[in-house]
C-alpha positions as CSV (number, residue, x, y, z in Angstrom):
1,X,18.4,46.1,-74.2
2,X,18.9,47.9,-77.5
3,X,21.3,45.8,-78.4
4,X,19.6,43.1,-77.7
5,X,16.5,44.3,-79.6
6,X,19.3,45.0,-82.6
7,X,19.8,41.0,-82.2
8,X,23.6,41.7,-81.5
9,X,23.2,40.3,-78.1
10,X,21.1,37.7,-76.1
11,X,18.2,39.2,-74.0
12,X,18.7,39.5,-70.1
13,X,18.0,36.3,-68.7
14,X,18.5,34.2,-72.0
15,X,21.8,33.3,-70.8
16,X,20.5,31.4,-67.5
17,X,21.6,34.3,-65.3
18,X,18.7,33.2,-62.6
19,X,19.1,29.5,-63.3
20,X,20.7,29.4,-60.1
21,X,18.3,32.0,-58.2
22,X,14.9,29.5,-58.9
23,X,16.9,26.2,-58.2
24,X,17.5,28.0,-54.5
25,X,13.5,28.8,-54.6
26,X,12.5,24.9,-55.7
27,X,14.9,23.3,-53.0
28,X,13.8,25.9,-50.2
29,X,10.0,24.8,-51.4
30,X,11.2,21.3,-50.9
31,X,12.9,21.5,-47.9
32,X,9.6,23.2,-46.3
33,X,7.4,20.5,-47.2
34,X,9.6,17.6,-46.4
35,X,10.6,19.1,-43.0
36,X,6.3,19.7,-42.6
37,X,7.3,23.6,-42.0
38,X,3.9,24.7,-43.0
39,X,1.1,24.5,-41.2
40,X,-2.6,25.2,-42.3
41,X,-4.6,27.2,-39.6
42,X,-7.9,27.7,-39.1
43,X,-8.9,31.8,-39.5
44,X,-12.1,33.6,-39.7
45,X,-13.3,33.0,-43.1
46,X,-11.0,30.2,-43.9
47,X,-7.4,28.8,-43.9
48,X,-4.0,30.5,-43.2
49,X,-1.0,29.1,-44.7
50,X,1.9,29.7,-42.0
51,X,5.6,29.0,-42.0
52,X,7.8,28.1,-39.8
53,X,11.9,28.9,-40.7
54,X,13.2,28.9,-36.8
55,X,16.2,27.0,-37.4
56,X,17.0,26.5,-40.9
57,X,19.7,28.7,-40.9
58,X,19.6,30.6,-43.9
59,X,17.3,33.3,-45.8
60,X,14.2,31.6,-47.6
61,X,12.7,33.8,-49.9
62,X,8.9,34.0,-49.7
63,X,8.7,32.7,-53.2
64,X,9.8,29.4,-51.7
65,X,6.8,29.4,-49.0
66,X,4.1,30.3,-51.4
67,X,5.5,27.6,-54.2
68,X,5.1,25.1,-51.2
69,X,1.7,26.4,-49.7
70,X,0.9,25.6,-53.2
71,X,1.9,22.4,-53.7
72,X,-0.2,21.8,-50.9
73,X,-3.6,22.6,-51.3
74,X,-5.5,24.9,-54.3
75,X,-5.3,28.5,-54.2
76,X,-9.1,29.0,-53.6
77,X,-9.1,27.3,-50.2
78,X,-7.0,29.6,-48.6
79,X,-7.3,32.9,-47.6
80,X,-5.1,35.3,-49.2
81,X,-3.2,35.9,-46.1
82,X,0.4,34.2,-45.0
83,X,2.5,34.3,-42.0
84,X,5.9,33.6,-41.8
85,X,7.3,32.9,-38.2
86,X,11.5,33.4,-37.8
87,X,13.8,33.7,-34.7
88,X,13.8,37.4,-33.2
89,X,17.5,39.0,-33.0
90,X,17.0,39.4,-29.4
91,X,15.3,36.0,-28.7
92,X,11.8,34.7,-29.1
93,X,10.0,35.2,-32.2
94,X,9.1,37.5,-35.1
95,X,6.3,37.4,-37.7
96,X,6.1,38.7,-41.0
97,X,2.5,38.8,-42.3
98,X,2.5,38.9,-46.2
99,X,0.1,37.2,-49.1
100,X,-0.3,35.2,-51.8
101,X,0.4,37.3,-55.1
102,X,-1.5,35.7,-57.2
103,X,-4.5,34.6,-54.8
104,X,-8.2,37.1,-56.3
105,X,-8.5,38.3,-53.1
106,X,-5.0,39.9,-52.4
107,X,-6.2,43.2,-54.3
108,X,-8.5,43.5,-51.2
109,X,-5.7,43.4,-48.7
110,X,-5.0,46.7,-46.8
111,X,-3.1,45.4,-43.5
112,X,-2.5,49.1,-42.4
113,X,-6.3,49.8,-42.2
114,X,-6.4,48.1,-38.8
115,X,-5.0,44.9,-38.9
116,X,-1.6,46.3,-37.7
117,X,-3.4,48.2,-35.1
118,X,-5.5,45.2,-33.8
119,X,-1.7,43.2,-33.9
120,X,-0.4,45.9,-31.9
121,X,-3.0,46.0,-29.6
122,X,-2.7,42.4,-28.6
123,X,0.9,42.8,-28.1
124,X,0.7,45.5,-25.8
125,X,-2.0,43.7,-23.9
126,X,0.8,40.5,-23.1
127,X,3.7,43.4,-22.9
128,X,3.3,46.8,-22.6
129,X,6.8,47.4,-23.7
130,X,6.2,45.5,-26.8
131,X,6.8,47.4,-30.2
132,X,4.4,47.5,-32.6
133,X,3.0,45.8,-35.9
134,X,3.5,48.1,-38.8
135,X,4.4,47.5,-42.9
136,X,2.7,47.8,-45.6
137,X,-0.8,47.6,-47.6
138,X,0.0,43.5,-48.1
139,X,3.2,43.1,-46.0
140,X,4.8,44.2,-42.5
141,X,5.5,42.0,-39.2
142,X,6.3,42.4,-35.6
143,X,8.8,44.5,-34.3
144,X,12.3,44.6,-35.4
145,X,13.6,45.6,-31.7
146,X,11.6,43.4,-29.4
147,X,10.2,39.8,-30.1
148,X,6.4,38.7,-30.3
149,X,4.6,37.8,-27.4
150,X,1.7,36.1,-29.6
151,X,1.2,32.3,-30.7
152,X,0.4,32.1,-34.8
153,X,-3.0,31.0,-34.0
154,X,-3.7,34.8,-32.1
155,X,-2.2,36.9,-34.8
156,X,-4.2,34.4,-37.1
157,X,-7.5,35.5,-35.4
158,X,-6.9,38.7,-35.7
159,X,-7.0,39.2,-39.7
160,X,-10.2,40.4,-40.7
């Protein structure tokens, strides 16, 4: 960095170092929306962007989702909540519940005031030997050791 404030070397990142990094983010978008992996559900107070990556057989980074939710439909008609559903390690499924960074309302999020609770509560209720929801003020998921017993459109009705 002092260097490159000295001008005796290019800044970080003038060189193209992530070029590669945000072409993997645009063709992960891509490949989300033309394989209709997003899906726009109904939630009290509004819309809920969710994913779906069962299958594609490789890490998408979140950036890609929220770049597709995007393309999609205008920041203000969603609610600044996502889900993100994946293949469990053990079978079934496994949710991550994250947001939209740059959505006004994100700064109001705080998932660990009783949204994971309410999660974990309608878990237990389907399998009492279900493991909790836990993360996070704006992300967290299901449990990493046993798979999700709910459909999106439950965990979607349980956001506040």
């Amino acid at each position: 960095m002092i260097e490159a404030a000295q001008g005796k070397r290019p800044w970080p990142g003038e060189r193209g170092e992530a070029e590669n990094y945000w072409q993997g983010i645009e063709r992960d978008a891509t490949l989300l929306l033309v394989q209709k992996r997003i899906k726009l559900l109904s939630a009290p107070r509004g819309i809920v962007a969710v994913g779906d990556l069962r299958d594609i057989g490789h890490y998408v980074d979140p950036k890609s989702f929220n770049q597709a939710i995007l393309s999609l439909v205008d920041l203000e008609t969603l609610r600044p909540e996502t889900l993100l559903v994946r293949e469990h390690k053990y079978g079934g499924i496994q949710y991550t519940l994250g947001c939209l960074p740059n959505h006004p309302q994100t700064r109001h999020l705080d998932y660990t005031a009783s949204t994971f609770e309410r999660l974990t509560q309608a878990e237990l209720a389907k399998d009492p030997s279900s493991e909790g929801w836990g993360g996070r003020r704006t992300v967290g998921g299901s449990g990493w050791n046993t798979p999700s017993h709910l459909t999106p459109e439950e965990a979607i009705a349980l956001l506040d």
